[in-house]
C-alpha positions in Angstrom: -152.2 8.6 -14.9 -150.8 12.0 -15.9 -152.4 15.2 -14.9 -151.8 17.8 -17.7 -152.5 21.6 -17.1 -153.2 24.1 -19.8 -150.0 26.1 -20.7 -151.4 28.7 -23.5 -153.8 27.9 -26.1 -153.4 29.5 -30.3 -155.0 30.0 -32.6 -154.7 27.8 -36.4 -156.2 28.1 -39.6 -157.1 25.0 -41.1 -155.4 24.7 -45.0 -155.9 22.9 -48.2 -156.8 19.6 -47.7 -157.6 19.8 -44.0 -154.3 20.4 -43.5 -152.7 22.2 -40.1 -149.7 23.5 -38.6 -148.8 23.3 -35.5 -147.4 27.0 -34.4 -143.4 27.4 -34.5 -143.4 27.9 -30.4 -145.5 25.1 -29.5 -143.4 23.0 -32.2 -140.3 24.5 -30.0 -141.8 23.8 -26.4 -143.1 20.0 -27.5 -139.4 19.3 -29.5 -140.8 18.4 -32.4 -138.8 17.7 -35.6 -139.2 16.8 -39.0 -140.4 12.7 -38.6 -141.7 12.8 -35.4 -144.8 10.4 -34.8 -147.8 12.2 -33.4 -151.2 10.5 -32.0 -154.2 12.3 -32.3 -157.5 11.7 -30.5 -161.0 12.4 -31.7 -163.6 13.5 -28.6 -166.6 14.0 -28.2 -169.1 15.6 -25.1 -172.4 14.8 -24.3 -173.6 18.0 -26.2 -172.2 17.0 -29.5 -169.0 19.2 -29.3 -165.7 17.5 -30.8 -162.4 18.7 -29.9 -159.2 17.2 -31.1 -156.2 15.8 -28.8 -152.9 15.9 -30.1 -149.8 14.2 -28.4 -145.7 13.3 -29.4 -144.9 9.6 -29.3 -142.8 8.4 -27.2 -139.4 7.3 -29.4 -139.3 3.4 -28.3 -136.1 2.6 -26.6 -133.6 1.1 -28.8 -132.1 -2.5 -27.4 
């Protein structure tokens, strides 16, 4: 199991539709390209708070 550390946090404004985007330099720093699969996790605490998780699939190995 991974142990991930916080590298900088942004700011986003949410669009029409719900829609977001992901800054240019976190885009940059995850190598993110026009395609790429992305999971997304819904959480929530004890309190009622919900915070999103966002991760880049892994690209499955090609035989």
């Amino acid at each position: 199991m991974a142990i991930f550390r916080v590298m900088y946090y942004s700011s986003i404004t949410v669009g029409s539709g719900g829609r977001i985007t992901i800054p240019q330099d976190m885009r940059d720093d995850l190598r993110i390209d026009d395609g790429d699969m992305l999971t997304v996790r819904l959480e929530e605490a004890e309190g009622g708070e919900r915070q999103i998780t966002v991760w880049k699939t892994q690209a499955e190995p090609t035989a």
